[in-house]
PATIPA-594223 format. One record per residue (C-alpha): residue number from 0; residue in three letters; x, y, z. Coordinates in steps of 0.001 Angstrom, whole numbers, padded with zeros to 6 digits. Layout:
N
seq/type/u/v/w
NUM/ALA/X/Y/Z
...
END
This chain:
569
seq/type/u/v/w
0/UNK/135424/052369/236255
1/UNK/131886/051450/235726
2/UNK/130296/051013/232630
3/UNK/128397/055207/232334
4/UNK/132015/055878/231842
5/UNK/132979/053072/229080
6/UNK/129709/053705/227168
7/UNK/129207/056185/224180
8/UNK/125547/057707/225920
9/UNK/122829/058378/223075
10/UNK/122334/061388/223953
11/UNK/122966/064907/221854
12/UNK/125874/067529/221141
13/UNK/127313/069065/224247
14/UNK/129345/072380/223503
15/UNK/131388/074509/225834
16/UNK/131056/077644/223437
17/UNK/128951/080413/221620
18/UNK/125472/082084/221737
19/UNK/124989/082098/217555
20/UNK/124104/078266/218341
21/UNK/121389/078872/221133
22/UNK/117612/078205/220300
23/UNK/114787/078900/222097
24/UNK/111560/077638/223201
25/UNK/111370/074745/225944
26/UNK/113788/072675/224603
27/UNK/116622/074730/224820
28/UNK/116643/076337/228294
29/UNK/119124/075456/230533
30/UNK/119686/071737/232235
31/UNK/118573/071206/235117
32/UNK/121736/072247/237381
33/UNK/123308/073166/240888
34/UNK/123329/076680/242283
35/UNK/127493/075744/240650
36/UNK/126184/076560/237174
37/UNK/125448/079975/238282
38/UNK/128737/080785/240138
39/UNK/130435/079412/236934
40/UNK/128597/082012/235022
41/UNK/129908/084491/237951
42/UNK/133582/083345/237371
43/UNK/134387/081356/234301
44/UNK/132166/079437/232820
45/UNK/128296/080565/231394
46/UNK/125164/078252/232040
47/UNK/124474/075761/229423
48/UNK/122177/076094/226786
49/UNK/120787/073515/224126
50/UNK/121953/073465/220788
51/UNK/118916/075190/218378
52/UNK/117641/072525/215230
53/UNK/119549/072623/211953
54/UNK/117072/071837/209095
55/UNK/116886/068271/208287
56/UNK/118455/067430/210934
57/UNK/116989/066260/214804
58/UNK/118088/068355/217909
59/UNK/118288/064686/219714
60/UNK/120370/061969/219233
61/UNK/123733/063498/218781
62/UNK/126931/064041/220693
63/UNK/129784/066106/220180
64/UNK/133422/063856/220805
65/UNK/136331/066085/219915
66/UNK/136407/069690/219445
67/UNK/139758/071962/218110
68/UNK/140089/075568/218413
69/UNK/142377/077681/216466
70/UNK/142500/080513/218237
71/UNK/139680/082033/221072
72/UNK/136242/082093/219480
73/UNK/137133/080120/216478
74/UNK/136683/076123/217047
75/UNK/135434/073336/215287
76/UNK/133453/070431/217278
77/UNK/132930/067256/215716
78/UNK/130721/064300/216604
79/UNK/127555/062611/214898
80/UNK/124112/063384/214535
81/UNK/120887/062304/213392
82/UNK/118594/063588/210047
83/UNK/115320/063818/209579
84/UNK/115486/059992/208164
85/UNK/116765/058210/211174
86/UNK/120310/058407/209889
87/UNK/123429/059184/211858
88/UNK/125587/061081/210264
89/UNK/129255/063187/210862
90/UNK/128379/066102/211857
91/UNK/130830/069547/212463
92/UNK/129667/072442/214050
93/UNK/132035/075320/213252
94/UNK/132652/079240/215511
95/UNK/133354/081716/214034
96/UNK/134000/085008/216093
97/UNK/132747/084086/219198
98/UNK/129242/082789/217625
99/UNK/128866/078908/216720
100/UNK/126699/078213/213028
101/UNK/124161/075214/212955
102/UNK/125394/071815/212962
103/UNK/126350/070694/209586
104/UNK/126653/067246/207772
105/UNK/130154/066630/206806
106/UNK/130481/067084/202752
107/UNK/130621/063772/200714
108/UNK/130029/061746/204139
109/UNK/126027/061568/203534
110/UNK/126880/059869/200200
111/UNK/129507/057292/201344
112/UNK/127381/056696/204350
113/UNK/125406/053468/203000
114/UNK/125391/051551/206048
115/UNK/123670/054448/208055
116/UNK/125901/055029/210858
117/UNK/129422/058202/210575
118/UNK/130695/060219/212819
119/UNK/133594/062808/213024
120/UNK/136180/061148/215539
121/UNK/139022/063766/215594
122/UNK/139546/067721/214689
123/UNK/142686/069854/214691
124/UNK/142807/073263/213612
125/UNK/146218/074760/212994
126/UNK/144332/078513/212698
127/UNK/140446/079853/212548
128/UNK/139074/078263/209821
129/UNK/141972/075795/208978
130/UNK/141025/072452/209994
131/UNK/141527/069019/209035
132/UNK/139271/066386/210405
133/UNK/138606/062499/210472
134/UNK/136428/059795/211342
135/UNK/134086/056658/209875
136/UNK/131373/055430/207819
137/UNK/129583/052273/207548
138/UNK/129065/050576/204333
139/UNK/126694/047107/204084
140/UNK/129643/044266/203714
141/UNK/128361/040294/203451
142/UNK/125531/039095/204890
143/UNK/123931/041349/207507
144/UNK/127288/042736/208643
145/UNK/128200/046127/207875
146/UNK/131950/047800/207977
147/UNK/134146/050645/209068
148/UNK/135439/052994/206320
149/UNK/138166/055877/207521
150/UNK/137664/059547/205924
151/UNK/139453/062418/205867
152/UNK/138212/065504/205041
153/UNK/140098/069595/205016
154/UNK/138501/073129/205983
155/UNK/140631/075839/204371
156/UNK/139569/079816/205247
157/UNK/136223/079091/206524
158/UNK/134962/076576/204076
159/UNK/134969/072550/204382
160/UNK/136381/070200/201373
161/UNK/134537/067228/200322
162/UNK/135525/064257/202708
163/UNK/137597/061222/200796
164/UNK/137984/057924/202256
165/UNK/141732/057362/203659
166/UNK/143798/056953/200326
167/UNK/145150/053244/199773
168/UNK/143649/051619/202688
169/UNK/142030/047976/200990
170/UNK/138311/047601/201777
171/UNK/137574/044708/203522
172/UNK/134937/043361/205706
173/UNK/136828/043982/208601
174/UNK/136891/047568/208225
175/UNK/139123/050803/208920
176/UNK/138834/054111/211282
177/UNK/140433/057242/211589
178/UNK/140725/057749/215592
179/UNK/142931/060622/215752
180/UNK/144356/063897/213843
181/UNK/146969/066276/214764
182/UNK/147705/069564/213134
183/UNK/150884/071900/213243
184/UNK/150885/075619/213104
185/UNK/152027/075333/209328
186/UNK/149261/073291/208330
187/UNK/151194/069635/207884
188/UNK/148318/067228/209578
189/UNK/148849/063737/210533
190/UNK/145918/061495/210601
191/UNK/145852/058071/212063
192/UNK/143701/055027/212905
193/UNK/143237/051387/212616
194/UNK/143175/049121/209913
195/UNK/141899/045776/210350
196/UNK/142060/044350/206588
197/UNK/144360/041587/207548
198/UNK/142415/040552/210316
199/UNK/144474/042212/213041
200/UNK/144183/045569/213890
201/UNK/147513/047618/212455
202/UNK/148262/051189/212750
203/UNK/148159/053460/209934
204/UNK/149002/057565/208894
205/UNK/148173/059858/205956
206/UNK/149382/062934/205948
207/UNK/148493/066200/203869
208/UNK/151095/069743/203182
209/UNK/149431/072005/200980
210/UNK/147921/068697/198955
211/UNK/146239/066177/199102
212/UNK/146202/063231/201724
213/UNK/149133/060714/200867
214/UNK/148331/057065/200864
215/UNK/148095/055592/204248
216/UNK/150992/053899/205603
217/UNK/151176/051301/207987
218/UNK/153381/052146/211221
219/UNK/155225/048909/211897
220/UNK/155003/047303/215331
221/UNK/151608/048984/215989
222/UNK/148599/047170/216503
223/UNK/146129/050114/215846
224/UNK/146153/053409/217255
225/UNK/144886/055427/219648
226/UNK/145723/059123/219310
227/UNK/148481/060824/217211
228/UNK/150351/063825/218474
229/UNK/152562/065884/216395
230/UNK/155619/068737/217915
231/UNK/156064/069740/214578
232/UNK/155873/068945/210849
233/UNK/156847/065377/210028
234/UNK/158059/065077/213506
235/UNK/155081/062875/215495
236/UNK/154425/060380/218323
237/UNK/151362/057791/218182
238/UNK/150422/055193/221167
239/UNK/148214/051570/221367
240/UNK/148482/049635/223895
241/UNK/151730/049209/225620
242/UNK/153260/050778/221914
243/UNK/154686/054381/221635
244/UNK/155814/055406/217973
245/UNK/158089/058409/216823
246/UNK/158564/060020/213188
247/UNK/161181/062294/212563
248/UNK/161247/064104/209303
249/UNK/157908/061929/208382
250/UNK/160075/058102/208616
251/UNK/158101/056452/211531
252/UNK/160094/054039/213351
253/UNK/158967/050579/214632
254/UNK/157042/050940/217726
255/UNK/158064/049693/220638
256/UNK/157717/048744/224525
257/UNK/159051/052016/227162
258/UNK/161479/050525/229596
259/UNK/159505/050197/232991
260/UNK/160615/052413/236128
261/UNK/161185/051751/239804
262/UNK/158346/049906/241472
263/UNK/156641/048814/238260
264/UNK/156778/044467/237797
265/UNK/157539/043257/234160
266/UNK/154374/041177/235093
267/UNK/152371/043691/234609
268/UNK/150609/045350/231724
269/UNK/150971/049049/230542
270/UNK/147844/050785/228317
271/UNK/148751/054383/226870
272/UNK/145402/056665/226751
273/UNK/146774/059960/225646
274/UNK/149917/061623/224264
275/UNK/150654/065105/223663
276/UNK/153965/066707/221893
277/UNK/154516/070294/222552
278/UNK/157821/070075/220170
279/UNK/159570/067892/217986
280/UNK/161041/065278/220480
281/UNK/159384/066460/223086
282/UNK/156371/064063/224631
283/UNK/154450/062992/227112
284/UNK/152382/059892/227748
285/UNK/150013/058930/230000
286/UNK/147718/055554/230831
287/UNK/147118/052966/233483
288/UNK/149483/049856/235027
289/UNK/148238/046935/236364
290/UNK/149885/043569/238132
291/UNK/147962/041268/240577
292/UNK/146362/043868/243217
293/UNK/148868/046822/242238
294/UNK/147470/049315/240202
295/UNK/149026/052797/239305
296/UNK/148107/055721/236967
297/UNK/151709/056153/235128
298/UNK/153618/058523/233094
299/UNK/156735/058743/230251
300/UNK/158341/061255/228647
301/UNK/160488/062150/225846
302/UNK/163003/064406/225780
303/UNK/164869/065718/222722
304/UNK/164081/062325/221109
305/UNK/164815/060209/224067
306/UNK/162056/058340/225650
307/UNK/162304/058006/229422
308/UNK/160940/055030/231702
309/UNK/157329/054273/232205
310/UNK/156750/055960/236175
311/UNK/153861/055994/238766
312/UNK/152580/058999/239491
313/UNK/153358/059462/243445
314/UNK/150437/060228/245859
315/UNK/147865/058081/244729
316/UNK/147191/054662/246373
317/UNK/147766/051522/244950
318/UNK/146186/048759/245885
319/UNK/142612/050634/245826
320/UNK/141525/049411/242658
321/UNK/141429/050784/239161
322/UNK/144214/054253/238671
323/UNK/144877/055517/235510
324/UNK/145755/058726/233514
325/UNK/142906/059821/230680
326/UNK/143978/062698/229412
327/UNK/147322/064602/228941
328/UNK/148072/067685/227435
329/UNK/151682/069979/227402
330/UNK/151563/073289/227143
331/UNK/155047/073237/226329
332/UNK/158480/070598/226448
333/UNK/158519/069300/230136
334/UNK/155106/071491/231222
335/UNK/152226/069476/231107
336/UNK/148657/068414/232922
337/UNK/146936/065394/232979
338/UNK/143753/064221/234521
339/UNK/142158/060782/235167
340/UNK/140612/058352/237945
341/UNK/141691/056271/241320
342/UNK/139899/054579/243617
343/UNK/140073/055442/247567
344/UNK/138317/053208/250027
345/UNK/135818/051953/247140
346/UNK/135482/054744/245939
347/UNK/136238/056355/242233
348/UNK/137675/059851/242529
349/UNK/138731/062118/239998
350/UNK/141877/064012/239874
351/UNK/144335/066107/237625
352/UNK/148468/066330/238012
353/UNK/150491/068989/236524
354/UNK/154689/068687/235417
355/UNK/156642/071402/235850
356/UNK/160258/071817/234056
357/UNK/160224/067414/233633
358/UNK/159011/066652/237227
359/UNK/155616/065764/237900
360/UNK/153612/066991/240961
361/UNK/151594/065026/243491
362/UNK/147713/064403/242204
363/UNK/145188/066790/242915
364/UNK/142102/065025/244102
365/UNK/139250/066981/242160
366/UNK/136045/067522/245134
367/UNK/133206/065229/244305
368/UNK/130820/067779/242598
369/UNK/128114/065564/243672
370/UNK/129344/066408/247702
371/UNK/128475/063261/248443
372/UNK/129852/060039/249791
373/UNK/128933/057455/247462
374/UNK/129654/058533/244070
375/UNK/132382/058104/240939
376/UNK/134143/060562/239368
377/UNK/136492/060849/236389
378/UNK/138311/063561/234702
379/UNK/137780/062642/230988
380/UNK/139605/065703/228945
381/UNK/142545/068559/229643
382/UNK/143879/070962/227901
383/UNK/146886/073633/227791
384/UNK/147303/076678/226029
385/UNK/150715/076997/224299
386/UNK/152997/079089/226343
387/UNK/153856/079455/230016
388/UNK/152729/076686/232080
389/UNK/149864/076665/234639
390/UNK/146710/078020/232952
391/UNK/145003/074545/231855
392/UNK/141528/073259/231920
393/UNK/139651/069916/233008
394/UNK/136592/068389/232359
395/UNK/134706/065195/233333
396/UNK/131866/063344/234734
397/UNK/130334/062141/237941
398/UNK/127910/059838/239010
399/UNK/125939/058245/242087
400/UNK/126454/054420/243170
401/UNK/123518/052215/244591
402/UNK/122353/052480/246742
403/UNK/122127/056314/247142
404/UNK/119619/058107/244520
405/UNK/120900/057997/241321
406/UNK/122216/061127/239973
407/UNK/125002/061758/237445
408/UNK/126699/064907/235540
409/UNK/129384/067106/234367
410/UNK/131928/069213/235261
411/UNK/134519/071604/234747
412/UNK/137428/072930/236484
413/UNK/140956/075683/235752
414/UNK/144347/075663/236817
415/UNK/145275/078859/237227
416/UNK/148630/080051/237951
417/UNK/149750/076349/238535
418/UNK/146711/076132/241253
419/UNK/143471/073861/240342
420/UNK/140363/075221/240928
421/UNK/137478/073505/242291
422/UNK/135270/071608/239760
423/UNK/131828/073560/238682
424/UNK/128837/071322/238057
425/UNK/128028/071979/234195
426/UNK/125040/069445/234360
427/UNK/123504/067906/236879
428/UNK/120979/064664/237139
429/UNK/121136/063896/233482
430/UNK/123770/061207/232660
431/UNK/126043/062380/229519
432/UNK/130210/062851/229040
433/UNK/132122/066119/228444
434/UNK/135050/064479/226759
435/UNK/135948/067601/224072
436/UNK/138004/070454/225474
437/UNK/140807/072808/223875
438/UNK/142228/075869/225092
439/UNK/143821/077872/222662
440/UNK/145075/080954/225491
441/UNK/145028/081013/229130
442/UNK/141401/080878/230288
443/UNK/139607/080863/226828
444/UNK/138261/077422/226634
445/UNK/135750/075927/224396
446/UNK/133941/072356/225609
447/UNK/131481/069533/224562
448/UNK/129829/066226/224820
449/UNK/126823/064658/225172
450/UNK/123982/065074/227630
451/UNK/121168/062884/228518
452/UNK/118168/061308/229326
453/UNK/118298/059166/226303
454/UNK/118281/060506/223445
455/UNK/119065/063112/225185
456/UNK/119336/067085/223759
457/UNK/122421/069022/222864
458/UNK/123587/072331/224857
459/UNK/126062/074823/224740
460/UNK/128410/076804/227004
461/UNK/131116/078452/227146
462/UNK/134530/080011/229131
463/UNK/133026/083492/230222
464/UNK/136486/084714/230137
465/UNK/136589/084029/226475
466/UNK/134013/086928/225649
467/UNK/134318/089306/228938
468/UNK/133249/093023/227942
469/UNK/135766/095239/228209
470/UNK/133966/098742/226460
471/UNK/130527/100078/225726
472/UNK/130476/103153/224161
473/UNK/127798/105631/223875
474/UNK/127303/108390/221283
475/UNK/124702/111262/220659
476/UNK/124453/112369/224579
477/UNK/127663/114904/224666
478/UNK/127040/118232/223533
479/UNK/127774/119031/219933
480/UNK/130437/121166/219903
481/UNK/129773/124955/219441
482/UNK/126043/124417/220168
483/UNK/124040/127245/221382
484/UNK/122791/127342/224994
485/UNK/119189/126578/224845
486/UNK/116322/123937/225754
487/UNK/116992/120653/225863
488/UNK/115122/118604/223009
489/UNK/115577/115103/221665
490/UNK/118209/113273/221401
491/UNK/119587/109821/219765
492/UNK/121796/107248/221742
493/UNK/123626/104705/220034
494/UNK/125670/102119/221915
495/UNK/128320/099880/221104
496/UNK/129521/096592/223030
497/UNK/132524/094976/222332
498/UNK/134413/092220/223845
499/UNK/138256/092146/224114
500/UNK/138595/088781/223063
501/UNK/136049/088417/219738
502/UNK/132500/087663/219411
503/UNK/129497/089850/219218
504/UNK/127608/090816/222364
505/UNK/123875/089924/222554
506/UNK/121041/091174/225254
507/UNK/120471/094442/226256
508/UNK/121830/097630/227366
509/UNK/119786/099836/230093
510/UNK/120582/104000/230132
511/UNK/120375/104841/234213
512/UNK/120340/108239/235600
513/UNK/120885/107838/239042
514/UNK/118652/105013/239946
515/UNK/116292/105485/237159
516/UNK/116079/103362/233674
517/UNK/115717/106077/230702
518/UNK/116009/104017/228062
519/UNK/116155/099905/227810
520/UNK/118115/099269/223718
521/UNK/118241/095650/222459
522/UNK/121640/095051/221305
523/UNK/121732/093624/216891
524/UNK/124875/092832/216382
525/UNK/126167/093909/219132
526/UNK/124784/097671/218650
527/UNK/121341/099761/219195
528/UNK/120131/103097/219412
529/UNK/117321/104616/221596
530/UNK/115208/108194/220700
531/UNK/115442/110200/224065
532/UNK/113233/112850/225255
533/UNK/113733/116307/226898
534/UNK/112509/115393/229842
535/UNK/115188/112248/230166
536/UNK/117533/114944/228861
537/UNK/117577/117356/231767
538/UNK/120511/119131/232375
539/UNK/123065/117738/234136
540/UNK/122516/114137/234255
541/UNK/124853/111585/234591
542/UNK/123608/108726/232601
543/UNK/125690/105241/232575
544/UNK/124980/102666/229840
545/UNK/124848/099067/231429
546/UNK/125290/096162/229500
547/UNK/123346/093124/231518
548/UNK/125187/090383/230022
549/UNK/124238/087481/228838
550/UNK/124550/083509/229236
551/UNK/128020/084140/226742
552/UNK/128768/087614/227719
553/UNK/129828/089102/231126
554/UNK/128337/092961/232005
555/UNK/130008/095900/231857
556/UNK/129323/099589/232042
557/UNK/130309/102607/230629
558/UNK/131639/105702/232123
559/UNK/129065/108286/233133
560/UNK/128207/110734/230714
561/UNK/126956/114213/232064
562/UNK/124123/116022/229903
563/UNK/125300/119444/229120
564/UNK/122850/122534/228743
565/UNK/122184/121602/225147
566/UNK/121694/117984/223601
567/UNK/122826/117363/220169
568/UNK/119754/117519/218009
END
């Protein structure tokens, strides 16, 4: 693919989530966008908005990479952004019920930070608030050079530790990174990365219970590592390269070369981009093969500890050009998605795959949001809710090739039921990457990135579905019980809206009568109350309270309430 898909954009956080992070004022209304946006709002996803300024810290320059949610409406995204001094630093942004806080400076990374560049590279949250977290640091080495240091760093109920650098790695100039982190339900997190200290790059773990991080380890036979992925506690699989590497019971064996299946030439070269392990033993890889002119997005799984041959996915063409998998994700052993690019007639299209009981399906080409000849796509992220399989999620990014207009974005796009949806334009004319995605239940999805022009300016948004109204309830209207026939005089209405699946509704909720508005109440906290007069109060009216909605919240109504021959005073 072309380089606006290889290249980190300077641009600032992009979240798929909550209205307690949404500012105001003319940087912060929506991106410029397709009439899509507002049919995602309609159906699953809710416009973008840009991220509001935490003090001491600039609302440009930042990007959000990875994001982990532990259960709907309570994620962590992670990234980098700038302060008020020019400096990046690692930033998480945490939600909690359904609203996301400012961005925040990782603890203890502002201090080790010398060399003015940190970032968070991977999050995994095991339950709200329970996260564990990793990334780098710079720190001024010899000369003019500056180097890599890996962190680690815990959230326990609600509340982040102070970030450590990765116990019993040696500093050299060379440097260290933490490039991926993987939590299980009971809290045992694996974090892994690259170490570079003998002048080739070697894969190492730490790993944390109820303590502290252990001392890093080295994973023999791994040059680096890419991502981490653990079924359950001690039991893991980690991929570079052409490498895949299994732990049971925390002993990591020596990584090694998959066997290659039918059609695939030992000539040619095999590069793992994601792995994801639903249960102990239980895998799946995905990446790109290439030999000569052949080229094929490919596949391997384990089962019950037993790695299967590398396979091309069927359906896709091969001598096109570039084909490869980005992104896998299981929602359990033998059910998994995974998304990626190929390249048809020239040009770069963008498609997802799902596995159902071990087999694999036939590619799903994902419709160019751009609707236009001429243009690259790539699905860059997926993810699966735990449980039954066919409810997962896919994001990416398009863009426009010379010599039509240039014009890039995001997008989005469900699988629902084991069907994919079409992909919803999220942004559109402003270059950026929507890389972060987790699903923690079918349909409640949380997202971000990075939008542009450069520097760009960070926005939210976030899976409808996730915060869809289910009740508003009204009080003070009924007639008090045992009340005495008799003019109708004031009366207070106070209104509740909830939302089945957390958060707290914003905006406003109008009192009709028919056709007419009695009373408009701006919702605090997801409540209000409105003085009514007699004459709103006549006898017999059936008033409805209508929540309107909002860019996080989906409208709803409640039932009609008839005013008896007295109101309650």
């Amino acid at each position: 693919m072309r380089n606006w898909l290889k290249t980190r954009i300077g641009a600032t956080a992009v979240l798929v989530a909550a209205a307690g992070a949404l500012g105001s004022g003319p940087a912060s209304g929506a991106l410029a966008a397709s009439p899509g946006v507002a049919a995602a709002r309609g159906g699953t996803w809710s416009a973008p908005r840009f991220l509001r300024r935490a003090p001491g810290l600039e609302s440009r320059g930042s990007y959000v990479g990875t994001l982990s949610c532990g259960s709907p409406g309570n994620c962590v995204a992670g990234g980098s952004v700038t302060d008020s001094g020019g400096m990046r630093q690692a930033m998480v942004v945490d939600e909690v019920n359904g609203s996301w806080r400012m961005p925040r400076i990782v603890p203890g990374t502002q201090a080790l930070n010398a060399g003015g560049y940190a970032e968070v590279t991977s999050v995994s949250c095991w339950s709200p608030g329970d996260c564990a977290a990793g990334g780098d640091y710079l720190v001024p080495a010899s000369g003019s050079r500056a180097s890599e240091r890996a962190y680690v760093v815990t959230e326990a109920n609600g509340t982040w530790g102070t970030a450590r650098p990765v116990p019993g790695i040696v500093s050299s100039t060379l440097g260290s990174m933490v490039t991926s982190v993987s939590c299980t339900p009971d809290g045992t997190c694996v974090a892994g990365g690259n170490d570079d200290a003998t002048g080739a790059s070697q894969g190492f773990v730490t790993s944390r219970g109820d303590g502290p991080w252990s001392a890093a380890r080295d994973i023999p036979g791994l040059g680096g590592l890419a991502q981490v992925s653990c079924g359950a506690a001690g039991d893991c699989a980690a991929i570079s390269g052409d490498h895949v590497a299994t732990s049971a019971a925390g002993t990591w064996d020596r990584a090694r070369r998959l066997p290659l299946g039918a059609g695939l030439s030992a000539s040619g070269e095999v590069y793992y981009a994601s792995i994801s392990c639903p249960g102990a033993g239980d895998c799946a890889a995905g990446g790109r093969y290439g030999a000569a002119h052949v080229n094929e997005a490919v596949v391997a799984d384990e089962h019950r500890g037993r790695w299967g041959a590398v396979q091309p996915l069927g359906g896709l063409p091969r001598y096109g050009g570039p084909a490869g998998i980005e992104s896998v994700s299981c929602s359990a052993p033998g059910d998994c998605a995974a998304g990626g690019d190929y390249v048809r007639r020239d040009e770069p299209l963008a498609f997802v795959v799902a596995e159902s009981a071990g087999t694999w399906g036939t590619p799903h080409t994902v419709a160019s949001p751009a609707a236009r000849a001429g243009s690259q796509a790539r699905v860059g992220a997926v993810s699966c809710p735990p449980g039954p399989a066919g409810d997962c999620a896919y994001a990416g990014e398009w863009a426009s090739e010379p010599p039509s207009p240039t014009m890039s974005g995001m997008f989005l796009g469900e699988q629902s039921g084991g069907t994919w949806t079409p992909a919803l334009i999220v942004t559109s004319g402003t270059a950026g990457a929507l890389r972060a995605l987790s699903c923690p239940a079918a349909g409640l999805c949380a997202a971000g990135g990075q939008a542009g022009p450069d520097p760009g300016a960070g926005f939210v948004l976030r899976s409808a579905t996730t915060t869809a109204t289910s009740l508003v309830i009204v009080r003070g209207l009924a007639p008090r019980a045992g009340a005495a026939p008799g003019p109708v005089k004031t009366a207070r209405a106070t209104v509740w809206v909830m939302s089945r699946n957390g958060g707290t509704p914003d905006g406003q909720v109008m009192l009709i009568d028919g056709s007419a508005t009695i009373c408009a109440i701006t919702l605090t906290r997801g409540t209000g109350r409105c003085l009514l007069s007699a004459a709103a109060l006549r006898p017999g009216a059936a008033v409805v309270a209508r929540y309107l909605g909002s860019a996080d919240f989906f409208g709803s109504a409640s039932p009609r309430l008839v005013i008896g021959p007295r109101s309650r005073r």
